[in-house]
C-alpha positions in Angstrom: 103.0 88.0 89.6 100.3 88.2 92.5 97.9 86.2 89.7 100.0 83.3 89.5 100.5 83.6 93.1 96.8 83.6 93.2 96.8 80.1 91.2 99.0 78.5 93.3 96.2 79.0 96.1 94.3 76.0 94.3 97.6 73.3 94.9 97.6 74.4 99.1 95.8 71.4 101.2 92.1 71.9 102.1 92.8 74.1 104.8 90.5 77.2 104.6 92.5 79.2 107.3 96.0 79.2 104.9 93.6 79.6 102.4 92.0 82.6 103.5 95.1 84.5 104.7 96.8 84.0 100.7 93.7 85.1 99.7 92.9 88.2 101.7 96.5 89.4 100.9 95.9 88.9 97.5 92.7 90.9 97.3 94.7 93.7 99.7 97.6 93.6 96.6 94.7 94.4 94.1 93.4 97.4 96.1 97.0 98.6 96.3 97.1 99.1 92.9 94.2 101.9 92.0 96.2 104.5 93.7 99.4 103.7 92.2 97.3 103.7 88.4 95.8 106.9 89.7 98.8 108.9 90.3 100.3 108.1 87.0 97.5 108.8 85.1 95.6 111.7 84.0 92.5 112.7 86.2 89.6 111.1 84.5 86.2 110.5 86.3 86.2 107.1 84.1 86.9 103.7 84.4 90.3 103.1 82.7 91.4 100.1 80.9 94.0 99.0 83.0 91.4 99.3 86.4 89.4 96.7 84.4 92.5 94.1 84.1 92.6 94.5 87.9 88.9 93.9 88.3 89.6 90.5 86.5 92.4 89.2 88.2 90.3 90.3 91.6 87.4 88.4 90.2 89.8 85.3 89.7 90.8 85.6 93.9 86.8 85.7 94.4 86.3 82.4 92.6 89.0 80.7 94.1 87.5 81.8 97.5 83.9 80.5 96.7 86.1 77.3 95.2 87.6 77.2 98.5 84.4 77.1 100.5 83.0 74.9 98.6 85.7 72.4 98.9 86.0 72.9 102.4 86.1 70.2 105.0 85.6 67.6 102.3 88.5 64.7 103.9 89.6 63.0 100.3 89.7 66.0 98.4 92.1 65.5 95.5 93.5 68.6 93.0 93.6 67.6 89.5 94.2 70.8 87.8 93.2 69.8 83.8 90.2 68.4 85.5 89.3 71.2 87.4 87.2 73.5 85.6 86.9 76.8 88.4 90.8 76.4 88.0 90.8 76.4 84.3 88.3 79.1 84.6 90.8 81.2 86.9 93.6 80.2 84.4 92.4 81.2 81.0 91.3 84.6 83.2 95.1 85.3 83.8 96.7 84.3 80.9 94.4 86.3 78.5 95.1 89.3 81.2 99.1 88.7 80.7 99.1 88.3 77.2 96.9 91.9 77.0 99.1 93.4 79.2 102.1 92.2 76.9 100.4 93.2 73.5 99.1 96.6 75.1 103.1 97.3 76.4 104.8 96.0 72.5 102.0 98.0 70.9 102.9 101.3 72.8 107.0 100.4 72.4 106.4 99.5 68.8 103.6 101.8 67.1 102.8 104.6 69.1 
């Protein structure tokens, strides 16, 4: 949910400060979730698969910020998204996270 919430940061208007506050509470949400993994997990020193979905959808919030920098205090700035290739980018990121995260939850329901 925070992902597509994270999307919808590229359609705001070119104002960095709304920008910034969706963004730093979407980075905040991320954080939020290593403890919650950690608890229902067992201890392990590692990296675990689902820390590394995180990580991706966090990178996604990272580009969008650097997008949002860049774009910043340009006056006829337009959003096409099928034109836009750092949203495309941040797209393809989160659906191949969803549809792992929905193979990954069938595939424990169903085989193991």
């Amino acid at each position: 949910m925070v992902a597509i919430m994270n999307l919808g940061v590229f359609f705001e208007a070119n104002d960095m400060s709304n920008r910034n506050a969706s963004l730093a509470t979407f980075q905040l949400a991320y954080i939020a979730f290593f403890p919650t993994i950690r608890q229902n997990l067992p201890e392990t020193p590692k990296l675990v698969f689902a820390e590394i979905l995180i990580y991706l959808q966090a990178l996604c919030t990272i580009i969008c910020f650097i997008y949002s920098l860049v774009v910043n205090g340009i006056e006829d700035y337009v959003f096409v998204w099928n034109e836009n290739r750092v949203f495309l980018l941040c797209l393809s990121l989160t659906i191949i996270n969803v549809c792992v995260v929905v193979g990954m939850f069938l595939a424990h329901k169903l085989i193991w």
